[in-house]
C-alpha positions as CSV (number, residue, x, y, z in Angstrom):
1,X,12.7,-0.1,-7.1
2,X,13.5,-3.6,-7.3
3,X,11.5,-6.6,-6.3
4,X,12.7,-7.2,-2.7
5,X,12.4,-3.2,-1.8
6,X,8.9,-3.6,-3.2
7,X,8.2,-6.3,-0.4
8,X,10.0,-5.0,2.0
9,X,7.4,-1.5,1.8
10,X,4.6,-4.5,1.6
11,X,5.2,-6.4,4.8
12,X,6.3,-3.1,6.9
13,X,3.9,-1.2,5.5
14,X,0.4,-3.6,4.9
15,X,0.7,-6.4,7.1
16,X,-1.0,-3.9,8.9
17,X,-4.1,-5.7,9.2
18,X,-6.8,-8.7,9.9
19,X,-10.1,-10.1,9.1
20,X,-12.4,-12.3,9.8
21,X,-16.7,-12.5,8.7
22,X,-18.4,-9.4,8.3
23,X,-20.3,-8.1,11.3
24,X,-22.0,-5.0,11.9
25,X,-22.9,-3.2,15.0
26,X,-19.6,-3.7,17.4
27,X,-20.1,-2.2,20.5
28,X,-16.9,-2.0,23.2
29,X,-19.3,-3.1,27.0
30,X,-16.4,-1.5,29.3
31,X,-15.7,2.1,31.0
32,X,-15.4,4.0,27.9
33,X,-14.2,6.7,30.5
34,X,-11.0,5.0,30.6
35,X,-9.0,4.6,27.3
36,X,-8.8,0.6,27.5
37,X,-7.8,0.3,23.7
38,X,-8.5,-3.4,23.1
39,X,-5.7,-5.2,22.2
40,X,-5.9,-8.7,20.3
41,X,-4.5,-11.5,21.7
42,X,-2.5,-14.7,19.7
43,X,-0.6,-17.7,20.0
44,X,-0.7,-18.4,16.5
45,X,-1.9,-16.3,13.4
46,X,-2.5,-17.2,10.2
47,X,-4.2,-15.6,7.1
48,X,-4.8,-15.0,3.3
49,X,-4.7,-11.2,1.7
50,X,-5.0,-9.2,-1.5
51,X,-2.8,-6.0,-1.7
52,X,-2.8,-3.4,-4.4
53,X,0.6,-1.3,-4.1
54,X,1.2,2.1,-6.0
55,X,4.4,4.3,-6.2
56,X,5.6,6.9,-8.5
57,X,7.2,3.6,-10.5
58,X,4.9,1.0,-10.0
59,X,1.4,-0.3,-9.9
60,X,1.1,-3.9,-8.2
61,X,-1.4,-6.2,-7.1
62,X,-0.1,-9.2,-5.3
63,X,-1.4,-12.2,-2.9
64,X,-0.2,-13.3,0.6
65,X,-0.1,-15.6,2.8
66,X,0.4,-15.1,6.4
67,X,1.5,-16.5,9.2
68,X,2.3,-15.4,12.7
69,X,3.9,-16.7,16.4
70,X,3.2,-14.2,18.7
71,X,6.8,-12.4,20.0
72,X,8.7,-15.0,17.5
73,X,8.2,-15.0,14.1
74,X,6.0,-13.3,11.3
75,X,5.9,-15.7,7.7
76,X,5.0,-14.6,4.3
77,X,4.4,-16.0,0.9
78,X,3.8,-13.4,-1.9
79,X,2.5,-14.4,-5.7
80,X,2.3,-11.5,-8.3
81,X,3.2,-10.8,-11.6
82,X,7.3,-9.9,-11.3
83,X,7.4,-11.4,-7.7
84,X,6.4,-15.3,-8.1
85,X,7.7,-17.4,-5.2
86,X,8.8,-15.1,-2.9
87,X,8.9,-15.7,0.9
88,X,10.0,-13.2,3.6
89,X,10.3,-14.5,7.4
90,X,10.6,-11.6,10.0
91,X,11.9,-12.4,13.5
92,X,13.4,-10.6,16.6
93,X,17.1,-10.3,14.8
94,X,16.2,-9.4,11.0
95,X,14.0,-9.8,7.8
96,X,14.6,-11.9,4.9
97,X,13.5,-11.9,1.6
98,X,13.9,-15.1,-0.6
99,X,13.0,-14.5,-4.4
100,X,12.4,-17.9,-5.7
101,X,11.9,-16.9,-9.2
102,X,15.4,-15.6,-9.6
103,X,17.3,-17.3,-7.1
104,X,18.4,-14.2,-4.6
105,X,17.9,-13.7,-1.6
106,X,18.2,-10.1,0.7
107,X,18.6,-9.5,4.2
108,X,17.6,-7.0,6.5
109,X,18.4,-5.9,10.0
110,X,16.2,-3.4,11.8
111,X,19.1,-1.0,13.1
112,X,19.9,0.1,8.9
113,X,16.3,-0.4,8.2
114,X,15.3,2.7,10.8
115,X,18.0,4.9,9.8
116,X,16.8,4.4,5.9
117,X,13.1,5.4,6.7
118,X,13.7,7.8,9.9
119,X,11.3,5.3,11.9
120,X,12.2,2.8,14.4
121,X,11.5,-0.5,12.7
122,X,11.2,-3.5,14.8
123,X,9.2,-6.8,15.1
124,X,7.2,-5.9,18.2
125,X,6.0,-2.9,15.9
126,X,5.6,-5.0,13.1
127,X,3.8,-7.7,14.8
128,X,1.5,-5.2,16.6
129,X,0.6,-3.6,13.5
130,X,-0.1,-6.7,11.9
131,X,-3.3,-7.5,14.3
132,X,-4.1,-3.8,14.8
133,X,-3.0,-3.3,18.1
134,X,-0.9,0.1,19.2
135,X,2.5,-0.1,17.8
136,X,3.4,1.7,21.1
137,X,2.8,0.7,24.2
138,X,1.0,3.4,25.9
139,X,2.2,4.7,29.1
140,X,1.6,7.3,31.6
141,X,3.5,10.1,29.8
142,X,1.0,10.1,27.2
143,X,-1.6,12.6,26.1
144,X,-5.7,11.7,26.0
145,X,-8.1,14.2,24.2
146,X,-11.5,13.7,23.5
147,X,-12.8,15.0,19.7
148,X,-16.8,14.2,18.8
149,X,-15.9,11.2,17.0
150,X,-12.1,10.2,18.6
151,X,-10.6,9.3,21.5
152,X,-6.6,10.8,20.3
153,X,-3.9,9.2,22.0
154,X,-0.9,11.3,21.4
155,X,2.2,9.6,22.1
156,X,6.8,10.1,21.3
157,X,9.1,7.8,19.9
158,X,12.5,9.1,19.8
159,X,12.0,12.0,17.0
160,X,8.5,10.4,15.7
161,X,5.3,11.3,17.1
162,X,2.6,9.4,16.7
163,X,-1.5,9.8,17.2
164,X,-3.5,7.1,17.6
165,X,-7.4,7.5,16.7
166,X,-9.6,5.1,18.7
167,X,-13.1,4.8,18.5
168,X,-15.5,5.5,21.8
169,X,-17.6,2.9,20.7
170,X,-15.5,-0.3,20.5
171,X,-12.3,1.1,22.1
172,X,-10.7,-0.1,18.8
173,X,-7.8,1.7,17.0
174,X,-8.9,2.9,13.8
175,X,-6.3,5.2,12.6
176,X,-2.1,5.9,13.2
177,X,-0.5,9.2,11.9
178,X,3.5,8.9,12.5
179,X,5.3,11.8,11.6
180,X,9.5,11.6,11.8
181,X,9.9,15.5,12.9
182,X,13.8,15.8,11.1
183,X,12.8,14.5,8.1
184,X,9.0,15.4,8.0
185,X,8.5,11.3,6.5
186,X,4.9,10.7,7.8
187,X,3.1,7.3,7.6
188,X,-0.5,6.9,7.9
189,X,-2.9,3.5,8.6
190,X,-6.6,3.5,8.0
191,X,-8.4,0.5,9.2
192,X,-11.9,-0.4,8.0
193,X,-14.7,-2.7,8.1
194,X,-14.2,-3.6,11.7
195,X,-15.6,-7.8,12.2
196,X,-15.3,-10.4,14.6
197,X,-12.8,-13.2,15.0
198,X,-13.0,-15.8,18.1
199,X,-13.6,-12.6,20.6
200,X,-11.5,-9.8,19.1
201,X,-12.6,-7.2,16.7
202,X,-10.5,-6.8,13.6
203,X,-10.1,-4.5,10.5
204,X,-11.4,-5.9,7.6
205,X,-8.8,-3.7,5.4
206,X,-6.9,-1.0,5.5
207,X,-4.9,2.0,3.6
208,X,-1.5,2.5,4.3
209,X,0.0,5.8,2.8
210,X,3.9,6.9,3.1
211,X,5.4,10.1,2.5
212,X,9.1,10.1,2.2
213,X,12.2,12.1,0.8
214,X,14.2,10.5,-1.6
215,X,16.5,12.4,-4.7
216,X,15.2,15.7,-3.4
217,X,11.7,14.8,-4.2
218,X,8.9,14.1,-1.8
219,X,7.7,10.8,-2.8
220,X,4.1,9.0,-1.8
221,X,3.5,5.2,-1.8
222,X,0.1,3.6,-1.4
223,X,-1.2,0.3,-0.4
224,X,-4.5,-1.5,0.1
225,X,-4.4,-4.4,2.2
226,X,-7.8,-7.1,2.3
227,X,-7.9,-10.5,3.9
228,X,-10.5,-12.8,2.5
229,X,-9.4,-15.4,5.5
230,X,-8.2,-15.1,8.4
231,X,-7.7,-17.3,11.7
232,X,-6.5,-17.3,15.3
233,X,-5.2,-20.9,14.8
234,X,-5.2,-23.3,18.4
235,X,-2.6,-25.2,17.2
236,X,0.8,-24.8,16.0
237,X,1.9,-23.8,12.9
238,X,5.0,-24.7,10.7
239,X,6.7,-21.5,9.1
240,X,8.9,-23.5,5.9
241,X,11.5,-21.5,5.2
242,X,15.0,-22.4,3.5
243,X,17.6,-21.0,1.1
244,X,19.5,-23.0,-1.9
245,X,23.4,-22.5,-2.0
246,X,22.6,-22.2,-5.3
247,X,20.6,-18.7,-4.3
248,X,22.8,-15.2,-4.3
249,X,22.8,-12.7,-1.5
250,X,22.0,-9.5,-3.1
């Protein structure tokens, strides 16, 4: 795997989380009779992270900045040891990846990027992953079920179906199972160390796991994801992103 499909599983994969200062006893006040999953709320979004990424190849551990608009753009700046001075901005249209260190560059769009992973890969599930919120809107055609420690919200996405595992207590989404049922690829988020930021309640870190079929193998990448800082910024934020000539499309 080269070093833009390594940061391409990063940022769709681990920028699957948020932080803020530790806090313990988060309790949701509302009608926990109701599933009112709470949702976090942005303008602007920015953050620092530690990831660890494993795959039957590699063994990675990498730093990021962040930065988000909400519904517009998602910015990050990666340092690690093979992958100095790369930057990847995701918007509505496509992803890029600029590799600084050895002048190339890689774009994405999302229409190849679901048919190559058998999930539907856009920003809106990006960016909702990103601050822990439901990837999928839920809707009236979805299933509730009530287990002694989850509320399970069962939903569809074309041929992927997905449960959501939300805490009674804070009404906070905790863990996403996605299975794609033609090609049994299955993607799991765990979030943990729930704290406070402004009035939301965040994931500390998470583990994001991926099973997937690739030369007749069943393959499994892993990554931990941990903020150290994070912020729901007031003002606005610049998102510097540019391209030599000089740089090759790869």
């Amino acid at each position: 795997m080269n070093n833009s499909r390594i940061l391409l599983a990063i940022l769709l994969l681990a920028s699957f989380t948020s932080c803020s200062k530790k806090l313990s006893g988060i309790s949701w006040i509302g009608d926990r009779s109701k599933l009112d999953v709470q949702q976090v709320n942005f303008e602007y979004f920015s953050g620092k992270a530690k990831i660890y990424y494993k795959d039957h190849e590699l063994d990675i551990k990498a730093k990021a900045n962040v930065r988000m608009r909400k519904d517009s753009v998602i910015w990050i700046a990666f340092s690690a040891v093979g992958i100095q001075g790369a930057r990847c901005l995701i918007n509505r249209d496509s992803i890029t990846i600029v590799n600084m260190f050895k002048k190339e560059y890689y774009v994405f769009d999302y229409d190849s990027l679901s048919k190559q992973f058998n999930f539907d890969v856009n920003f809106e599930s990006i960016q909702s992953a990103a601050v822990g919120n439901l990837i999928k809107t839920n809707s009236n055609g979805d299933h509730v079920e009530k287990t002694g420690d989850f509320f399970i919200l069962q939903q569809n996405s074309g041929s992927v179906s997905i449960n959501n595992y939300v805490n009674p207590k804070t009404m906070k989404l905790e863990r996403v199972e996605m299975l794609e049922d033609r090609s049994k690829n299955s993607a799991t988020i765990s979030y943990y160390d729930f704290q406070l930021l402004e009035e939301h309640v965040f994931p500390f870190s998470a583990i994001i796991s991926l099973f997937y079929k690739a030369d007749n193998k069943t393959l499994n990448t892993q990554i931990e994801f941990e903020y150290n800082r994070a912020e729901i910024e007031d003002k606005e934020l610049k998102f510097p992103f540019n391209i030599p000539k000089k740089y090759v499309r790869k």
